[in-house]
PDB file of N, CA, C and O in Angstrom, chain B, residues numbered from 101:
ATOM      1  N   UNK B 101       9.709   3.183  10.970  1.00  0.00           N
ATOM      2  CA  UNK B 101      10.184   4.287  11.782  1.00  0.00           C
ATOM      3  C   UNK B 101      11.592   4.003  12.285  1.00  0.00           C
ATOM      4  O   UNK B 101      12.489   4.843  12.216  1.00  0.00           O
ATOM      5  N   UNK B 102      11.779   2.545  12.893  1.00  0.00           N
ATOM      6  CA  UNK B 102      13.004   2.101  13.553  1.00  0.00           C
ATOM      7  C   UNK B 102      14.451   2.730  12.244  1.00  0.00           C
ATOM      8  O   UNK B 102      15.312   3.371  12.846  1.00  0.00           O
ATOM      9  N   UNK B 103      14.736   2.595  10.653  1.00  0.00           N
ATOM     10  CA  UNK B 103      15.029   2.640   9.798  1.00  0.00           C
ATOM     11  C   UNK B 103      15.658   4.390   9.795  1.00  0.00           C
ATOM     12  O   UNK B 103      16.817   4.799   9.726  1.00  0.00           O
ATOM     13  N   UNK B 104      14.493   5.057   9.888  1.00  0.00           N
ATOM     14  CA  UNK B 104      14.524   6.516   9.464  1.00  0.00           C
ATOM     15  C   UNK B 104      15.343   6.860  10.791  1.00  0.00           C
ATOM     16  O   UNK B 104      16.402   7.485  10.725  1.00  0.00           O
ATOM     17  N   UNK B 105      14.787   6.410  12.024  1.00  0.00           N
ATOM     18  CA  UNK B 105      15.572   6.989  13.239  1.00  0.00           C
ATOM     19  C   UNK B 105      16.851   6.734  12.965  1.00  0.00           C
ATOM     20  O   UNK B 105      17.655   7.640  12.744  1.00  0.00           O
ATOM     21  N   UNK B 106      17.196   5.335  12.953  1.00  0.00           N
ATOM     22  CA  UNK B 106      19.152   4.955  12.685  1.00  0.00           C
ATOM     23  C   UNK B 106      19.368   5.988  11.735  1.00  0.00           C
ATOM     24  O   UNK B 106      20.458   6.537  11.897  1.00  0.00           O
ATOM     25  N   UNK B 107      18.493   6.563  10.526  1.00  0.00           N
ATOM     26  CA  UNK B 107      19.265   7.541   9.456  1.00  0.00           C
ATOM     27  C   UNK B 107      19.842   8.114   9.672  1.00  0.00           C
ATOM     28  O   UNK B 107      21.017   8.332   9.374  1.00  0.00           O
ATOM     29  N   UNK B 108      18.713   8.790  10.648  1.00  0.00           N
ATOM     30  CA  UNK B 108      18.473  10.534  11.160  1.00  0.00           C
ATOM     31  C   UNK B 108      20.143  10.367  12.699  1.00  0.00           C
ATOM     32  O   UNK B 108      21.135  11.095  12.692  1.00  0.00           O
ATOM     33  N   UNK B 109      19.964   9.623  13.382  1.00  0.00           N
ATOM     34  CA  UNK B 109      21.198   9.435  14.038  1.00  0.00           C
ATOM     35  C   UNK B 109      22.278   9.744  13.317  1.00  0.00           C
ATOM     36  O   UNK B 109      22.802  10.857  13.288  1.00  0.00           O
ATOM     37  N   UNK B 110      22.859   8.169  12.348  1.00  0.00           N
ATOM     38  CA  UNK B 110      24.054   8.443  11.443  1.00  0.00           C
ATOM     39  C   UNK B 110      24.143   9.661  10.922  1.00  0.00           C
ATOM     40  O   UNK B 110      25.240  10.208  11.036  1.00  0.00           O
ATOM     41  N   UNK B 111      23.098  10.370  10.256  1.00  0.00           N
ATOM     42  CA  UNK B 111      23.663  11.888   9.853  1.00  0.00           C
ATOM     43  C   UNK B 111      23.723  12.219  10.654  1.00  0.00           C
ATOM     44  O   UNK B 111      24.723  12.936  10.677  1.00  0.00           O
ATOM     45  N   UNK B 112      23.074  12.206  11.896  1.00  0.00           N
ATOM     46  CA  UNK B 112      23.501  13.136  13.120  1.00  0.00           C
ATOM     47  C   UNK B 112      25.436  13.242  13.628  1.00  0.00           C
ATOM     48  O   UNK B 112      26.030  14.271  13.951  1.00  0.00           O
ATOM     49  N   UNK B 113      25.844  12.247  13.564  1.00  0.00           N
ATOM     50  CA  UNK B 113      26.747  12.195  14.165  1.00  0.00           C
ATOM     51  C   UNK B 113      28.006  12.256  13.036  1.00  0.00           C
ATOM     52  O   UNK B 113      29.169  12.403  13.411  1.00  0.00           O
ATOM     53  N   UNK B 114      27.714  12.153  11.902  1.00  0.00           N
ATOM     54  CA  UNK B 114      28.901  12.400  10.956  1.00  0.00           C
ATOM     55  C   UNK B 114      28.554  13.354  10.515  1.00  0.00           C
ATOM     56  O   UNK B 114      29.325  13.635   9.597  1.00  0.00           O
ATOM     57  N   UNK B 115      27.262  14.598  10.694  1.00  0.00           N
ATOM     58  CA  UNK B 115      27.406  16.289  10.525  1.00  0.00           C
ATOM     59  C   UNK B 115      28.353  16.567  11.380  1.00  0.00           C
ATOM     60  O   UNK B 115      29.378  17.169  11.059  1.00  0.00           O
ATOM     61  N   UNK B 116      27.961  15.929  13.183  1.00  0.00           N
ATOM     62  CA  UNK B 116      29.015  16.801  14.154  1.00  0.00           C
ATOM     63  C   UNK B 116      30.438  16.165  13.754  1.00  0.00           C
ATOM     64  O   UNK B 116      31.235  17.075  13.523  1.00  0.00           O
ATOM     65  N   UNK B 117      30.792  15.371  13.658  1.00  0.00           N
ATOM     66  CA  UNK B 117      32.049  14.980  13.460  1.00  0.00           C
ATOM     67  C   UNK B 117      33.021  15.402  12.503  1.00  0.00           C
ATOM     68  O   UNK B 117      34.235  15.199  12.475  1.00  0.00           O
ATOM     69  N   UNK B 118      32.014  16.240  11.454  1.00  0.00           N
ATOM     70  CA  UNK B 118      32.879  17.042  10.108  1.00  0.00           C
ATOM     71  C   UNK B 118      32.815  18.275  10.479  1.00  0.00           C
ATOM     72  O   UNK B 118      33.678  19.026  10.024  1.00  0.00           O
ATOM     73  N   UNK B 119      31.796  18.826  11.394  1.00  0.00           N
ATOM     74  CA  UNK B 119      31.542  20.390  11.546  1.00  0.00           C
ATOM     75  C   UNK B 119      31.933  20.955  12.565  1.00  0.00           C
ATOM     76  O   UNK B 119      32.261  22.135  12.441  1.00  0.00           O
ATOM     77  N   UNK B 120      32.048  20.215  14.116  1.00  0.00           N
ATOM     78  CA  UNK B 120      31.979  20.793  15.172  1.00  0.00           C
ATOM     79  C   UNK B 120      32.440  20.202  16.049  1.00  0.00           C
ATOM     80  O   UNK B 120      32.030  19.069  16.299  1.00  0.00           O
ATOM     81  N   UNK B 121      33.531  20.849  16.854  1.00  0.00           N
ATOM     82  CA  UNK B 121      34.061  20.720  17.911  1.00  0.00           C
ATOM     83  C   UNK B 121      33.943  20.341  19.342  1.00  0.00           C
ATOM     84  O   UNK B 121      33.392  21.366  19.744  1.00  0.00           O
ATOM     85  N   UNK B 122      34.106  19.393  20.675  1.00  0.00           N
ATOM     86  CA  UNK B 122      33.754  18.704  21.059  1.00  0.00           C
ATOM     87  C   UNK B 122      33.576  19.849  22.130  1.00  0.00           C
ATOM     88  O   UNK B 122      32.628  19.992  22.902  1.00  0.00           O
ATOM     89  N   UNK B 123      34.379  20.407  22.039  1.00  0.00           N
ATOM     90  CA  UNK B 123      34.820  22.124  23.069  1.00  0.00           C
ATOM     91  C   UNK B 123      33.548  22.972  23.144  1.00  0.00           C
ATOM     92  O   UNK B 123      33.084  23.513  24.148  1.00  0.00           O
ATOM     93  N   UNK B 124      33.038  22.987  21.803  1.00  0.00           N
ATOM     94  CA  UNK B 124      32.115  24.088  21.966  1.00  0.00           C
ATOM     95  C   UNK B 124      30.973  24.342  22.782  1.00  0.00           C
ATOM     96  O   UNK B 124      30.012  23.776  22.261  1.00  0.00           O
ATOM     97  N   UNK B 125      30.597  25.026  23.982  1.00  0.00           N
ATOM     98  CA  UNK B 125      29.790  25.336  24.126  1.00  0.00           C
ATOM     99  C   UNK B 125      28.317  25.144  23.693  1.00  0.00           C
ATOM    100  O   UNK B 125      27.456  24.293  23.915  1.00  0.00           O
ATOM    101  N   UNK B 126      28.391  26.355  22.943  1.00  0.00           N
ATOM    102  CA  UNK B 126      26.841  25.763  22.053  1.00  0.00           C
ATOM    103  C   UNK B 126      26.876  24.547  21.442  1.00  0.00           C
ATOM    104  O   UNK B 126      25.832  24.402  20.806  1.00  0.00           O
ATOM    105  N   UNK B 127      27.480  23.762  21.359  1.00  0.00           N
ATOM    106  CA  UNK B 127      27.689  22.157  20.134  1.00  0.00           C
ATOM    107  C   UNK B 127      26.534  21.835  21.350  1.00  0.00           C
ATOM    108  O   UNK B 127      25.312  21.683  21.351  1.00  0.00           O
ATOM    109  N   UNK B 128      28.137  21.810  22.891  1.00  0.00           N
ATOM    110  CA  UNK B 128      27.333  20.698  23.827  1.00  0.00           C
ATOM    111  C   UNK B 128      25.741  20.918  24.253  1.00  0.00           C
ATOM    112  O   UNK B 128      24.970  20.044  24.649  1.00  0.00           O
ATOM    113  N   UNK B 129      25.477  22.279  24.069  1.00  0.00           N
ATOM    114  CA  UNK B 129      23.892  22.535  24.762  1.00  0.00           C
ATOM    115  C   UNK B 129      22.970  21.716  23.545  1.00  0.00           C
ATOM    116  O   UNK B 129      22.267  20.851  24.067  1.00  0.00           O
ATOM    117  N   UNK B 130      22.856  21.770  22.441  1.00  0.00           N
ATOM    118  CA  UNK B 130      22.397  21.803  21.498  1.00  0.00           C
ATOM    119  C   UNK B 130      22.313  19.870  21.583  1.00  0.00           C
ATOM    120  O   UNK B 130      21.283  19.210  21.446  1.00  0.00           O
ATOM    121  N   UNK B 131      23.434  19.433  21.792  1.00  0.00           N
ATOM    122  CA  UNK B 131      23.578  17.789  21.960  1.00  0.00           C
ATOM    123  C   UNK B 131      22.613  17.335  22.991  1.00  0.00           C
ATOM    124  O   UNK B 131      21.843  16.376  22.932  1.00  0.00           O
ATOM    125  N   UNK B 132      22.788  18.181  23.930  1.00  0.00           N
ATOM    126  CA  UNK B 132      21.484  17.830  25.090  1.00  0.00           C
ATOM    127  C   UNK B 132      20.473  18.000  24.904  1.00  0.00           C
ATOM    128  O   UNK B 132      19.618  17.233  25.346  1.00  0.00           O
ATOM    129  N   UNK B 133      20.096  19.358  23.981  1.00  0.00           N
ATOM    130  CA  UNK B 133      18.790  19.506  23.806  1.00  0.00           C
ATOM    131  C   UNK B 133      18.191  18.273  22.891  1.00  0.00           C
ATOM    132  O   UNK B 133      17.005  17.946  22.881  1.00  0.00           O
ATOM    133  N   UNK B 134      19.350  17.590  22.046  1.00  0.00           N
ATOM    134  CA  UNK B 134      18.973  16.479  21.411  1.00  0.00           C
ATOM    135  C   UNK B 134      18.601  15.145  22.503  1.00  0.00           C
ATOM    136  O   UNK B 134      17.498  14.632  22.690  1.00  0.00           O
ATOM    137  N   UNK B 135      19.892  14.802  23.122  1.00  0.00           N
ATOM    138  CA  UNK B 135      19.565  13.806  24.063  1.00  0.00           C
ATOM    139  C   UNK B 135      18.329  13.774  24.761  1.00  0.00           C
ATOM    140  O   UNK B 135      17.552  12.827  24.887  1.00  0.00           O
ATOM    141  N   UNK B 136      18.213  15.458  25.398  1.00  0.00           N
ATOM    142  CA  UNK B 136      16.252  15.261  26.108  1.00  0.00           C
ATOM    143  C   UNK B 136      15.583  15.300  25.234  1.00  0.00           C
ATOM    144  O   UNK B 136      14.470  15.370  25.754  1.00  0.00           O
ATOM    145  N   UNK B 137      15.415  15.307  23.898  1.00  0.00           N
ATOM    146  CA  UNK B 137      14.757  15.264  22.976  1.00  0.00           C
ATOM    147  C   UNK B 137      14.163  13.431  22.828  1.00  0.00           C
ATOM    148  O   UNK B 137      12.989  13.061  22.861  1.00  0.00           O
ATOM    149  N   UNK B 138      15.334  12.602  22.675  1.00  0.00           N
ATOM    150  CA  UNK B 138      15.221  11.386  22.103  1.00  0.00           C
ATOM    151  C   UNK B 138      15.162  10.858  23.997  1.00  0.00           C
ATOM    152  O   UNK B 138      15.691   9.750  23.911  1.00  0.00           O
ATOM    153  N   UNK B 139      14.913  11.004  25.122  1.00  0.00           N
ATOM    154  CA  UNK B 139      14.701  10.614  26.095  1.00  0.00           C
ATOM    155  C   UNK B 139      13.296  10.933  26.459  1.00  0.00           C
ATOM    156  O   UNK B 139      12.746  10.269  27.338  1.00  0.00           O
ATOM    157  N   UNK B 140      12.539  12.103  25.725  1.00  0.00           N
ATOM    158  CA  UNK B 140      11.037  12.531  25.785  1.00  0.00           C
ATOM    159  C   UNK B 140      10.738  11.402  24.985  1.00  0.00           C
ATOM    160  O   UNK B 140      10.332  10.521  25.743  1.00  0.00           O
ATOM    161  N   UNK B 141      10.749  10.932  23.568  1.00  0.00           N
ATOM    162  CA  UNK B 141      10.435  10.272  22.829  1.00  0.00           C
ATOM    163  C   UNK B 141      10.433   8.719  23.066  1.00  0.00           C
ATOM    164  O   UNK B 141       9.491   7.974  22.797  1.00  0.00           O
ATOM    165  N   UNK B 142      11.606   8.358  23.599  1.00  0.00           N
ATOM    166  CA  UNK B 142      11.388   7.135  24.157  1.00  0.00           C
ATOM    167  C   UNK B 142      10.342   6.926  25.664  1.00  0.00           C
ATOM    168  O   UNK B 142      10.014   5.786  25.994  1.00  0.00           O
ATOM    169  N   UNK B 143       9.926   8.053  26.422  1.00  0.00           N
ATOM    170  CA  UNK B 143       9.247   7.838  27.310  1.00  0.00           C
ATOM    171  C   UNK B 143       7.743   7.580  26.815  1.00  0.00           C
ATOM    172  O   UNK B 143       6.987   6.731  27.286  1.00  0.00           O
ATOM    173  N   UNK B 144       7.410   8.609  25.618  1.00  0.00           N
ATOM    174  CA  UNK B 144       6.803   8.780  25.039  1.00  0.00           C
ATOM    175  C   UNK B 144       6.264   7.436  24.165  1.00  0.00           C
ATOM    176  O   UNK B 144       5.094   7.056  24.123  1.00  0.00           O
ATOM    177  N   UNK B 145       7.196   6.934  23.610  1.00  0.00           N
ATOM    178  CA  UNK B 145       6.201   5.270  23.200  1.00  0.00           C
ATOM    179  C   UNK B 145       6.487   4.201  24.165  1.00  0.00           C
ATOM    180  O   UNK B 145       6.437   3.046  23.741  1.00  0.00           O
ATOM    181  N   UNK B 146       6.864   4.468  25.755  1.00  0.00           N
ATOM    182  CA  UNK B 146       6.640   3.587  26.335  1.00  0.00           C
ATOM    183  C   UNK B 146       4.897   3.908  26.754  1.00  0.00           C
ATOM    184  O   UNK B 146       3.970   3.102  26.668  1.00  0.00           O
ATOM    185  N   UNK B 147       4.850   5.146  27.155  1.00  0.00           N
ATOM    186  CA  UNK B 147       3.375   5.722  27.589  1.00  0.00           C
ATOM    187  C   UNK B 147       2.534   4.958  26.389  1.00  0.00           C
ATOM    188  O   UNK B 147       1.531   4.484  26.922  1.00  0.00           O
ATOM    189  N   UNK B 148       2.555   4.565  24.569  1.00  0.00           N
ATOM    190  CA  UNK B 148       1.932   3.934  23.787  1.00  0.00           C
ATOM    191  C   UNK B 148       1.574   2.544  24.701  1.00  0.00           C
ATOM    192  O   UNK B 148       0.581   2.026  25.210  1.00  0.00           O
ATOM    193  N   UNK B 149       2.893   2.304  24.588  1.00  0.00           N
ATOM    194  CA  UNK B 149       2.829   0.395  25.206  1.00  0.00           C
ATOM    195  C   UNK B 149       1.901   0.504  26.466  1.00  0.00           C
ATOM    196  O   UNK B 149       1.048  -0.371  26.610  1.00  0.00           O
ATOM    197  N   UNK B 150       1.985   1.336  27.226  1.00  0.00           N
ATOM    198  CA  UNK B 150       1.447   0.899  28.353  1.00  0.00           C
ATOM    199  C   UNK B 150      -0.263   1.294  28.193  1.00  0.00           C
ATOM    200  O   UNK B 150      -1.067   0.789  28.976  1.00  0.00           O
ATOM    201  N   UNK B 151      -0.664   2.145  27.217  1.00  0.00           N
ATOM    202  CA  UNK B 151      -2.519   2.516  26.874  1.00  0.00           C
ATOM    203  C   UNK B 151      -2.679   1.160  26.024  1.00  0.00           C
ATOM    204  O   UNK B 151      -3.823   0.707  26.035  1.00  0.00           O
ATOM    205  N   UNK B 152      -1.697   0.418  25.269  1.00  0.00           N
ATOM    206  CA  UNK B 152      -2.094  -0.673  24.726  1.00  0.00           C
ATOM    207  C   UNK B 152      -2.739  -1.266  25.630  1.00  0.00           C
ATOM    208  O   UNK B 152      -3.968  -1.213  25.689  1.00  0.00           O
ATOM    209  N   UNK B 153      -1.844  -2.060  26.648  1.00  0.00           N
ATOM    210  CA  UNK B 153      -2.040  -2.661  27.781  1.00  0.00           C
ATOM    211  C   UNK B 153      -3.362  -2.345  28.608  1.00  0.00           C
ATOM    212  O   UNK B 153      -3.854  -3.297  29.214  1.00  0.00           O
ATOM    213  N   UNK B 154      -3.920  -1.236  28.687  1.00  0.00           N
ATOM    214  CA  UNK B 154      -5.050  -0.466  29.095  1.00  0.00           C
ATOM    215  C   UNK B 154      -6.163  -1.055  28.124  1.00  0.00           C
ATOM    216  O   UNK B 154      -6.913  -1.912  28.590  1.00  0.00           O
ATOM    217  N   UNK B 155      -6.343  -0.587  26.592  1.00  0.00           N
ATOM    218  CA  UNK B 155      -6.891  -0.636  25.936  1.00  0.00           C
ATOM    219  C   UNK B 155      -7.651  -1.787  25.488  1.00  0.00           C
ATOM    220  O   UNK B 155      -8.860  -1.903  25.286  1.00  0.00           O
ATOM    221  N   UNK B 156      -6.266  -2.988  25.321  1.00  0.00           N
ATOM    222  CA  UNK B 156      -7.016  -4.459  24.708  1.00  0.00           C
ATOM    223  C   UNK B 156      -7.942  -4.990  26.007  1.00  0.00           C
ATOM    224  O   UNK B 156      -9.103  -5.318  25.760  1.00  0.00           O
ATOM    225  N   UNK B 157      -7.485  -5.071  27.277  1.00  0.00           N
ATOM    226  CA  UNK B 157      -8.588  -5.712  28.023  1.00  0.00           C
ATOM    227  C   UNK B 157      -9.945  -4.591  28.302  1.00  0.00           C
ATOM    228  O   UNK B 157     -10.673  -4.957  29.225  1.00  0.00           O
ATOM    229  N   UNK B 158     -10.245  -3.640  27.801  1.00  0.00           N
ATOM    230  CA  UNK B 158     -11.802  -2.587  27.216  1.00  0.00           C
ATOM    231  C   UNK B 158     -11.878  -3.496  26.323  1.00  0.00           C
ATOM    232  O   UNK B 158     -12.630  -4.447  26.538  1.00  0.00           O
ATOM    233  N   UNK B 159     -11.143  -3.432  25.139  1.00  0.00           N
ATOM    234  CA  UNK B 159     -11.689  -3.893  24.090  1.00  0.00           C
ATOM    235  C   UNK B 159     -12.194  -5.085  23.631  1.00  0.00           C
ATOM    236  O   UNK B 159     -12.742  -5.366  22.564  1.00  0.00           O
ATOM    237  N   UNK B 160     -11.788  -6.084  25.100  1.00  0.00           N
ATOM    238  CA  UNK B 160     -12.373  -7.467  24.847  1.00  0.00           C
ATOM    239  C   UNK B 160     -13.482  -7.207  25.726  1.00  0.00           C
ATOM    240  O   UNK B 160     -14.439  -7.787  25.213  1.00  0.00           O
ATOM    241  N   UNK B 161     -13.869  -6.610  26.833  1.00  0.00           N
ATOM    242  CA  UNK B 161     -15.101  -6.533  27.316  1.00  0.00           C
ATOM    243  C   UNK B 161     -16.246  -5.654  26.784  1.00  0.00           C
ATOM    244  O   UNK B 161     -17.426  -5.854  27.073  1.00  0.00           O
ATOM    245  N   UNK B 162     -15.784  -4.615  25.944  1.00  0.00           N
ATOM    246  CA  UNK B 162     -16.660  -4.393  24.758  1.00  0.00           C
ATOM    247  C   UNK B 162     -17.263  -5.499  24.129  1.00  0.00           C
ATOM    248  O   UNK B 162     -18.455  -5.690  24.371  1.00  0.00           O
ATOM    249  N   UNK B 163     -16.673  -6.264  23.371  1.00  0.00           N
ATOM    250  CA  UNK B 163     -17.046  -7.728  22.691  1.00  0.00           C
ATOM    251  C   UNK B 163     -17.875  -8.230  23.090  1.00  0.00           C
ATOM    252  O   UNK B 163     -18.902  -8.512  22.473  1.00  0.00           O
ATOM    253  N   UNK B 164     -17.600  -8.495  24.373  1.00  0.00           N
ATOM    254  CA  UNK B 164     -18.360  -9.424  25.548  1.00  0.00           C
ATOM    255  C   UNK B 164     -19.530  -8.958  25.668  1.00  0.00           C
ATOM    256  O   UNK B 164     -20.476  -9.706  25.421  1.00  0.00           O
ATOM    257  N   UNK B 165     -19.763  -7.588  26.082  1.00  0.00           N
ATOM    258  CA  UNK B 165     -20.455  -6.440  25.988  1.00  0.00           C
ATOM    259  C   UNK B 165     -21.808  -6.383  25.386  1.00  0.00           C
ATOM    260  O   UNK B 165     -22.952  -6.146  25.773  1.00  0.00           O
ATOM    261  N   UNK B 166     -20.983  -6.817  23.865  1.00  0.00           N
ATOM    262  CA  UNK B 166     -21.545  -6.510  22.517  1.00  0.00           C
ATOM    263  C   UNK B 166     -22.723  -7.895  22.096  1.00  0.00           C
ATOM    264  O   UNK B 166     -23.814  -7.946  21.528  1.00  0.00           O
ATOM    265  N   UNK B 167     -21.756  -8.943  22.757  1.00  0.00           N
ATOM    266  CA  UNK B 167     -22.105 -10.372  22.251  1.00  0.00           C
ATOM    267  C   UNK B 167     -23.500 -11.157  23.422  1.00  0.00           C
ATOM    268  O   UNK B 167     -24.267 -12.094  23.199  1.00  0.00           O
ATOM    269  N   UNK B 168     -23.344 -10.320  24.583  1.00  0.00           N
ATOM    270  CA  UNK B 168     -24.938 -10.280  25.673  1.00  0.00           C
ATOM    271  C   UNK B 168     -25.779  -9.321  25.185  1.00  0.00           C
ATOM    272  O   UNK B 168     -26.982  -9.575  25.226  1.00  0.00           O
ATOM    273  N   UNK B 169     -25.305  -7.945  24.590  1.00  0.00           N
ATOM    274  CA  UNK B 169     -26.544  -6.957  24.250  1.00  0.00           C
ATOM    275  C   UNK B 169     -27.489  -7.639  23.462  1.00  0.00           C
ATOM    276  O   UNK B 169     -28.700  -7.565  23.670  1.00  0.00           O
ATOM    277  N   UNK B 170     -26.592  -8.788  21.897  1.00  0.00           N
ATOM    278  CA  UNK B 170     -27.133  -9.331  20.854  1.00  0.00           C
ATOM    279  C   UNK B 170     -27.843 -10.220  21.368  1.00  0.00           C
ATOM    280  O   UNK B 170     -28.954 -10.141  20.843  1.00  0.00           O
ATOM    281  N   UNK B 171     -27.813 -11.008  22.092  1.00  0.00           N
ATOM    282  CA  UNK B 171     -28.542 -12.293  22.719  1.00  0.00           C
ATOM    283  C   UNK B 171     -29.712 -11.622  23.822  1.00  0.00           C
ATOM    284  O   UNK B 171     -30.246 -12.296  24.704  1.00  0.00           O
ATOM    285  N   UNK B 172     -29.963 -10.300  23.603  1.00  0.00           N
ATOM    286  CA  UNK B 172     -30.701  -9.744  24.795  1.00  0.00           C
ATOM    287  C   UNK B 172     -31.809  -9.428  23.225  1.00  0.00           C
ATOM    288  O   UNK B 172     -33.039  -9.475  23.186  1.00  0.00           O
ATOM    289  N   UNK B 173     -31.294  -9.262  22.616  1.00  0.00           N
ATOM    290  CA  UNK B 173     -32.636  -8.323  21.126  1.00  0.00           C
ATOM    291  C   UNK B 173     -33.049  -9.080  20.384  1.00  0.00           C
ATOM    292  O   UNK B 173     -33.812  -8.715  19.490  1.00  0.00           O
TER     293      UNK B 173
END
């Protein structure tokens, strides 16, 4: 993913740099709508990292869980 994003950037910025003007109006709204775009997204796989963090200590007391149910049957 890290790969495709740098792509998708570099074309990003050598479309505007051949097409569009720094002046324009609509350029700049459109740049922001990008910037809150890639500022949702990065919040967005921090929220991943942090259900990780949630997740693995369930998933070791599942185990645990799992490994008294077996010694109970």
């Amino acid at each position: 993913m890290g790969a495709s994003y740098v792509e998708a950037r570099r074309n990003y910025w050598n479309f505007i740099n051949e097409i569009f003007h720094d002046d324009d109006l609509s350029i700049e709204q459109v740049v922001e709508q990008i910037d809150n775009a890639q500022d949702s997204l990065q919040r967005m796989m921090q929220d991943l990292a942090n259900i990780e963090q949630v997740i693995n200590p369930i998933s070791t007391a599942v185990k645990i869980g799992t490994g008294l149910a077996s010694m109970a049957g």
